[in-house]
KOLMAR-239801 format. One line per field, with one value per residue (C-alpha): residue number from 1; x, y, z; residue in three letters. Coordinates in steps of 0.2 Angstrom, whole numbers, plus 2048, in hexadecimal, padded with zeros to 3 digits. Example, Ala and Ser with C-alpha at 12.3 -4.5 7.8 and 13.67 -1.06 7.14 Angstrom:
BEGIN
vexke = c(1 2);
px = c(83E 844);
py = c(7EA 7FB);
pz = c(827 824);
tilum = c(ALA SER);
This chain:
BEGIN
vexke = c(1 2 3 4 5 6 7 8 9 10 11 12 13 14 15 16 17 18 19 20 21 22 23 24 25 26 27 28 29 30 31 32 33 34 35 36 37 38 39 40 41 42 43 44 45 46 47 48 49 50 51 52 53 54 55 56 57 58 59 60 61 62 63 64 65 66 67 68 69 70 71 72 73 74 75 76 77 78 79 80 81 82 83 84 85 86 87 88 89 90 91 92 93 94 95 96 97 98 99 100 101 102 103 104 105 106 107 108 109 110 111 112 113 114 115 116 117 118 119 120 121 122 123 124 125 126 127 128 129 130 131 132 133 134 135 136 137 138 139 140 141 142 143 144 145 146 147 148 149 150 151 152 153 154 155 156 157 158 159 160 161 162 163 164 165 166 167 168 169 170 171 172 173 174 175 176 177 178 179 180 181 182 183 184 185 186 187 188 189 190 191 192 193 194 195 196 197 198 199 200 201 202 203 204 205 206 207 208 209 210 211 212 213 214 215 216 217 218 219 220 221 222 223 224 225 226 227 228 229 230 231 232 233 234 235 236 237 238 239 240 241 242 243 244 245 246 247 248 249 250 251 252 253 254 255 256 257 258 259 260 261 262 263 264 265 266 267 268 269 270 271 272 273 274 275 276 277 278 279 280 281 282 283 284 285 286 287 288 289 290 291 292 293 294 295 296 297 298 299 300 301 302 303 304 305 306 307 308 309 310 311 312 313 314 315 316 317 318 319 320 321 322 323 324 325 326 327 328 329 330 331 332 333 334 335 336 337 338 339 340 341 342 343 344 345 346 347 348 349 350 351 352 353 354 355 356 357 358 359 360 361 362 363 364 365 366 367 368 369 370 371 372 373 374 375 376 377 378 379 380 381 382 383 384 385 386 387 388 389 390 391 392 393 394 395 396 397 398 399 400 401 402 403 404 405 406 407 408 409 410 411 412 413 414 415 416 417 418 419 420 421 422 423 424 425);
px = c(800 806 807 80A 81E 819 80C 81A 825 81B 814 826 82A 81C 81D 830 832 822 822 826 817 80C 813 811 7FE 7FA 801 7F0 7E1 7D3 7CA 7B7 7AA 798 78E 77F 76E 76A 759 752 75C 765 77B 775 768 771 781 775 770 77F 77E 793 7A2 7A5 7B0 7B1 7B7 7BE 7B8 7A6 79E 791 79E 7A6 7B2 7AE 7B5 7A4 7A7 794 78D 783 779 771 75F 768 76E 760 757 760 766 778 782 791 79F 7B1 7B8 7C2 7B6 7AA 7B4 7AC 79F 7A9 7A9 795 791 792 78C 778 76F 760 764 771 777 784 78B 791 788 789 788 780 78E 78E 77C 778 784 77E 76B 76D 776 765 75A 74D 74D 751 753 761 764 770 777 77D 782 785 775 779 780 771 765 771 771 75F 75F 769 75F 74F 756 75E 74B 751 741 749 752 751 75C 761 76A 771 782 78B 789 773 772 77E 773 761 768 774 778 769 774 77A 786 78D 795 7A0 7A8 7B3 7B3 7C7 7D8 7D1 7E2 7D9 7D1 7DD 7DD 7CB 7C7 7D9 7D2 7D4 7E7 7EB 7DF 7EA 7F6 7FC 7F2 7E4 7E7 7E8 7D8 7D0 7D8 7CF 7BE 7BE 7C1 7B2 7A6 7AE 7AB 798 796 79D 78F 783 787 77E 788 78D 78C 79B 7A0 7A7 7B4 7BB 7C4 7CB 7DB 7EE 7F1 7F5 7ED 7DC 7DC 7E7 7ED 7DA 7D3 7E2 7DE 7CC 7CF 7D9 7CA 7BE 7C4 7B1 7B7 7C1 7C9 7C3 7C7 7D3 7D8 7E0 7E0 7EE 7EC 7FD 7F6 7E3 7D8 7D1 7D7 7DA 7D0 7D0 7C4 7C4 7B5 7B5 7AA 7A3 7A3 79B 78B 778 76E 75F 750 74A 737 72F 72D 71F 710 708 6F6 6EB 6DB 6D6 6E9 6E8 6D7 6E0 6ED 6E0 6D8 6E7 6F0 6DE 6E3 6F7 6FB 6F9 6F9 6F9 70A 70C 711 70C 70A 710 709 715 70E 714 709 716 711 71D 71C 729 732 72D 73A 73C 743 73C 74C 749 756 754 74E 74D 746 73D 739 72E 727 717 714 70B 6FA 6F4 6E3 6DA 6E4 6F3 701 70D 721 72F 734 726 729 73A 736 72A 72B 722 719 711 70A 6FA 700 711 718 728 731 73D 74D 747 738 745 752 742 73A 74A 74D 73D 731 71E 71A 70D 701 6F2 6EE 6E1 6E0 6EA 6FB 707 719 725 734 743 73E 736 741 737 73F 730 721 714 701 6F8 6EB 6E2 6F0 6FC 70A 70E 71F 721 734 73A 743 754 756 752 75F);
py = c(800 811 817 829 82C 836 82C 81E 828 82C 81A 815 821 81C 809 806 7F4 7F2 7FB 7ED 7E2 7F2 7F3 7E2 7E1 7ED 7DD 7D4 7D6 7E0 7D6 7D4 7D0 7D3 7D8 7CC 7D6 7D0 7DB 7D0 7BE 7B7 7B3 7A0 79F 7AA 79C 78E 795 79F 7A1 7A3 79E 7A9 7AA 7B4 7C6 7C6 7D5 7D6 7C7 7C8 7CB 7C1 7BF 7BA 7B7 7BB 7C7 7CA 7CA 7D6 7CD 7C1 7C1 7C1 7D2 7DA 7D4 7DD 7CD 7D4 7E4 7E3 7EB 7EC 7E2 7EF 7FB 7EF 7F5 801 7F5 7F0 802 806 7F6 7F9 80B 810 812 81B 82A 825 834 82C 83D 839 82A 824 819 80E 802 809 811 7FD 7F5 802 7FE 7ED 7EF 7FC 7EB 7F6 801 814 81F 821 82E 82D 83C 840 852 84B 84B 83E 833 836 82F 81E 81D 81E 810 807 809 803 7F3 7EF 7F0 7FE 805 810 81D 82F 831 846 850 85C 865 85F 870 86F 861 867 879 86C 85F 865 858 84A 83C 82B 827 831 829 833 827 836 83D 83A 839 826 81E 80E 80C 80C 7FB 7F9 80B 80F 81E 825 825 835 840 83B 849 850 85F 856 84D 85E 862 853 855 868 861 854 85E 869 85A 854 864 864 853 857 862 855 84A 847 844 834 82F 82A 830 823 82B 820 823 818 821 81D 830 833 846 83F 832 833 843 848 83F 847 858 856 850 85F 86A 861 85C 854 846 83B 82A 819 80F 812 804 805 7F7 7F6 7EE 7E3 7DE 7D9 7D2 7E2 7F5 7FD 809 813 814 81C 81D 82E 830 840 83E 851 85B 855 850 858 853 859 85D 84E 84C 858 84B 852 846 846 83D 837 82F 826 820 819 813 80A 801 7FB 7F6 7EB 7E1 7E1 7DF 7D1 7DF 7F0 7F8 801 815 826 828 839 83E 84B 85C 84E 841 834 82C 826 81B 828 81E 820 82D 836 849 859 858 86A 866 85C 849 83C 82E 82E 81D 810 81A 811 817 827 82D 838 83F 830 81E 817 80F 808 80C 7FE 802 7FA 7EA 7EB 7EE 7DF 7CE 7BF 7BC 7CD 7CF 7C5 7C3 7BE 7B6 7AC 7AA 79C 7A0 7A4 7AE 7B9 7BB 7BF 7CC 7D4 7D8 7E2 7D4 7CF 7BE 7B0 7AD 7A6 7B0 7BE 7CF 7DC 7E2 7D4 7D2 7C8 7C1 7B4 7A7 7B0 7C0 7CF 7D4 7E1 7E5 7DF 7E0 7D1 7D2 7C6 7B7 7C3 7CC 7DE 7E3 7F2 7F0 802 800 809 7FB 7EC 7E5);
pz = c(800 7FC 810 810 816 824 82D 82A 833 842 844 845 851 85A 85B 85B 859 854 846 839 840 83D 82D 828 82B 81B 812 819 813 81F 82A 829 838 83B 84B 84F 852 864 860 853 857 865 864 866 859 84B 84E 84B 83A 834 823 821 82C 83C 847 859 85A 86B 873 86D 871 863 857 848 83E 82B 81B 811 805 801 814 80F 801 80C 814 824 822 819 828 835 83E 83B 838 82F 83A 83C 846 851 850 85C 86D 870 877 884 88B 889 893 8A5 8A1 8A6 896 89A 88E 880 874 865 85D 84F 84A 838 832 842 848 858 859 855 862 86F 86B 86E 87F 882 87D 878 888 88B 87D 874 867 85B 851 840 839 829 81F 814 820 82C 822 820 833 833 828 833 840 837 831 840 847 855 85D 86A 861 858 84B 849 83E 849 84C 85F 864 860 86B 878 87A 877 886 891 89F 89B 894 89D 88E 87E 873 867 85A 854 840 840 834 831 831 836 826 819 815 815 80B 803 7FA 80D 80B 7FE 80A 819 81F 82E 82D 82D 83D 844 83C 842 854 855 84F 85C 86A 863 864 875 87D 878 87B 890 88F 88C 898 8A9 8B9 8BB 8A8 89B 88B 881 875 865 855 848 846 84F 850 864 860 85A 869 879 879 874 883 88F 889 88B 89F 89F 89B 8A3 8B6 8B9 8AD 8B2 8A5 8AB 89D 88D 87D 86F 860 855 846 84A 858 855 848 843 83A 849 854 865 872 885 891 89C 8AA 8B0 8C3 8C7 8C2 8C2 8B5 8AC 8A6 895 890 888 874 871 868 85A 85C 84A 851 83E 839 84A 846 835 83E 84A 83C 835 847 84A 83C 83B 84D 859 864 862 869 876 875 871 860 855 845 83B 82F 820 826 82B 83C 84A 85B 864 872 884 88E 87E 87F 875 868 861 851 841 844 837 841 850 858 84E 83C 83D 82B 821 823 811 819 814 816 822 819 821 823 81E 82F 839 831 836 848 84B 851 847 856 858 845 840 82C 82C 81A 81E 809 805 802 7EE 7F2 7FD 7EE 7E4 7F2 7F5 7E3 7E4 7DC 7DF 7E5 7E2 7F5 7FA 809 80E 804 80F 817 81C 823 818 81E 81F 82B 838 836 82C 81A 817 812 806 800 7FF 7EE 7E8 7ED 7E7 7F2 7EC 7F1 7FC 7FE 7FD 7EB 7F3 800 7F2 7E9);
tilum = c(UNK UNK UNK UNK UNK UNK UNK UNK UNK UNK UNK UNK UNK UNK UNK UNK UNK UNK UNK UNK UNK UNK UNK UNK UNK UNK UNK UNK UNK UNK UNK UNK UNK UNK UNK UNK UNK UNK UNK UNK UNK UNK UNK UNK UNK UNK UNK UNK UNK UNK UNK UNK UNK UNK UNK UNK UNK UNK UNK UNK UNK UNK UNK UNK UNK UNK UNK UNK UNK UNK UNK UNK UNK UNK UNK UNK UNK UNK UNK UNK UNK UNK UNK UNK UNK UNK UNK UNK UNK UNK UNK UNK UNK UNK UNK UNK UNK UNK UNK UNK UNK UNK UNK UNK UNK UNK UNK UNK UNK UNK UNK UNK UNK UNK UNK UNK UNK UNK UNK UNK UNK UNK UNK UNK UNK UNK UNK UNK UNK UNK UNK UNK UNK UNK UNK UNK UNK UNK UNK UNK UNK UNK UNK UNK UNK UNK UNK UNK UNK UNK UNK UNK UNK UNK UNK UNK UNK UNK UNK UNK UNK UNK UNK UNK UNK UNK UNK UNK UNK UNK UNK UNK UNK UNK UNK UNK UNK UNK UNK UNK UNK UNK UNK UNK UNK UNK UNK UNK UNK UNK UNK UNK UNK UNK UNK UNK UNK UNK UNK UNK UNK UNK UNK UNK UNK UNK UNK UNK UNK UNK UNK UNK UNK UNK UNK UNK UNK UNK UNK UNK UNK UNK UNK UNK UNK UNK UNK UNK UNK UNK UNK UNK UNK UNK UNK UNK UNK UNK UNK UNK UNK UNK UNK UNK UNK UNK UNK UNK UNK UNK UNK UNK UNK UNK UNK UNK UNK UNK UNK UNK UNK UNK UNK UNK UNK UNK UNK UNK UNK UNK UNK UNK UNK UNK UNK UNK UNK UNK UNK UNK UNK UNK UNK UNK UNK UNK UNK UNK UNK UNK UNK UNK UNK UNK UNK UNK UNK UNK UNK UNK UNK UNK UNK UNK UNK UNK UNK UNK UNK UNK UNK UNK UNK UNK UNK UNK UNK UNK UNK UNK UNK UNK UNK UNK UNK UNK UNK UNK UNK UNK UNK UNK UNK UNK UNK UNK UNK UNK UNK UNK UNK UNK UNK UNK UNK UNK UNK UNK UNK UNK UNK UNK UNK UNK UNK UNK UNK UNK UNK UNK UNK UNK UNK UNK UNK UNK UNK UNK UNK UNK UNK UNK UNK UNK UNK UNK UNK UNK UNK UNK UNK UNK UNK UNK UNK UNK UNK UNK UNK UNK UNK UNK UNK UNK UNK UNK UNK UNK UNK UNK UNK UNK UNK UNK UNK UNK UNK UNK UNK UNK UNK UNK UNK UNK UNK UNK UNK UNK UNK UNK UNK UNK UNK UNK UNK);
């Protein structure tokens, strides 16, 4: 690999004797793993019926190494029974874990690999809130989130400093997987390398401590940022952290790891959990609910038939018509918000329909018209076709074994496809 001379240099001068080990693991190619989905299917179960070889990934426990080159082309993954992560990357999980997760804000979330592995911890409880500033990139997180069947979280577009001024002091965990110099990724996205400089690193070190210092403000006594990069460069990662003690005396460093790609099966990434042991916490107005007596009369009608029973939660209704289950605990948010909890589907003034994303979100056993495809029908659903039914006129969930894939509209013994056309493949 064409390494710049300069990073060379200062990975040498780092590592010392190490340095030709760290050198000789650009010979190999990068190392692939996924993340099993404990919201949708149990460690155990997903073993059992692994579509590909795994192997563990020792510090996450639902994590596994593969080979697989297409992971995500099976039904599997366009479940949301896995989330295709690297391997490094997945430490951070060993920081959230003993950490209260009541109120989770993930900063700078895209694309979803922590906002996932967080959620899962959460197992459905709390809320979590996962942040994006990048438009672009916000509405990939969100998708994330969907697939990955998450029904706890609001996905924003906000800047740090937004959220800091909207909810100061109400969070039990922030994570801030940091936007960094990226030297962790080169062998996995080489067209990383030419952009990589020194003045860059600096660039990235000053943004950090921007986001770092909003995201001390958001934090509630006696609650953890989690801070992570994927670089190597000491300015983005322990000197950052040093210098954020430095300014902030209520923190305090519990816990501090850093992956070398020489070292571990992985590219390489940073992580430290900081604890802010003084200040109280506040509480934030609840999410205003916007109640349309006629779409929740729609939605009604539709839930009689759809649901074994009806969930449980205060439903919004937007100016646009699109309807959501918000989360119980939920804030006022006051900045740009994708996603907010379940989207139970659209009301047009006249009829329901119903969102991809609460297919996603159910179980097999809390729908009344559940479709379970063979492995052809799925190739064929996926790929945006109509299938051949016998079963009752009307909406239905359509899935892999007993894992929803999407929607579809039962006429006549035929099953329309309502997979959104930009998810199909």
């Amino acid at each position: 690999m064409n390494l710049p001379e300069k990073f060379l240099n200062r990975m040498q001068e780092r590592l010392g004797k190490e340095y030709p080990a760290f050198l000789a693991s650009y010979e190999k190619p990068p190392h692939k793993a996924l993340r099993v989905n404990t919201l949708k299917i149990s460690r155990e179960e997903f073993l059992k019926n692994a579509p590909f070889a795994l192997s563990p990934v020792p510090w996450e426990e639902n994590g596994f190494y593969i080979e697989e080159e297409r992971a995500g082309s099976y039904p599997e993954h366009f479940a949301g029974l896995y989330y295709c992560q690297e391997p490094s990357a997945m430490c951070v999980g060993k920081l959230t874990a003993p950490v209260s997760k009541e109120r989770v804000l993930d900063l700078c979330a895209a694309p979803g690999g922590k906002t996932t592995q967080v959620a899962a911890q959460m197992k459905g409880n709390g809320v979590l809130i996962s942040n994006e500033i990048d438009a672009g990139r916000a509405k990939i997180l969100s998708q994330n989130a969907e697939r990955m069947g998450v029904k706890n979280c609001a996905v924003t577009n906000a800047s740090p400093s937004q959220l800091a001024e909207k909810l100061p002091c109400y969070f039990d965990l922030v994570l801030v997987d940091a936007p960094c110099s990226g030297e962790g990724m080169f062998k996995k996205e080489p067209e990383a390398i030419p952009h990589w400089s020194e003045n860059n690193v600096a660039l990235c070190a000053a943004r950090q401590k921007e986001i770092l210092d909003c995201a001390a403000l958001t934090v509630a006594g006696g609650g953890c940022i989690v801070y992570s990069t994927c670089t190597f460069a000491e300015e983005e990662d322990e000197k950052q952290v040093r210098a954020f003690l430095e300014r902030h005396p209520e923190f305090v460093l519990e816990e501090e790891h850093k992956l070398y790609p020489h070292e571990v099966k992985g590219e390489g990434h940073y992580c430290a959990r900081l604890k802010k042991t003084e200040g109280g916490t506040r509480n934030a107005k609840p999410y205003p609910i916007k109640r349309n007596a006629t779409a929740n009369k729609a939605f009604a009608e539709f839930a009689k038939d759809f649901f074994a029973e009806t969930p449980k939660g205060e439903v919004t209704t937007l100016d646009d018509g699109r309807m959501y289950l918000v989360p119980a605990g939920m804030p006022a948010l006051g900045v740009r918000t994708l996603r907010l909890g379940v989207e139970l589907g659209e009301f047009d003034g006249k009829i329901f329909k119903p969102a991809h994303a609460l297919a996603m979100s159910v179980k097999r056993e809390e729908v009344k018209k559940f479709v379970a495809l063979t492995p052809e029908e799925c190739e064929r659903y996926l790929s945006g076709e109509t299938l051949s039914k016998d079963i009752a006129n009307g909406w239905c969930v359509v899935g892999f074994d007993k894992y929803p894939l999407g929607f579809a509209k039962a006429v006549n013994g035929t099953l329309k496809n309502h997979l959104p056309k930009g998810l199909r493949k």
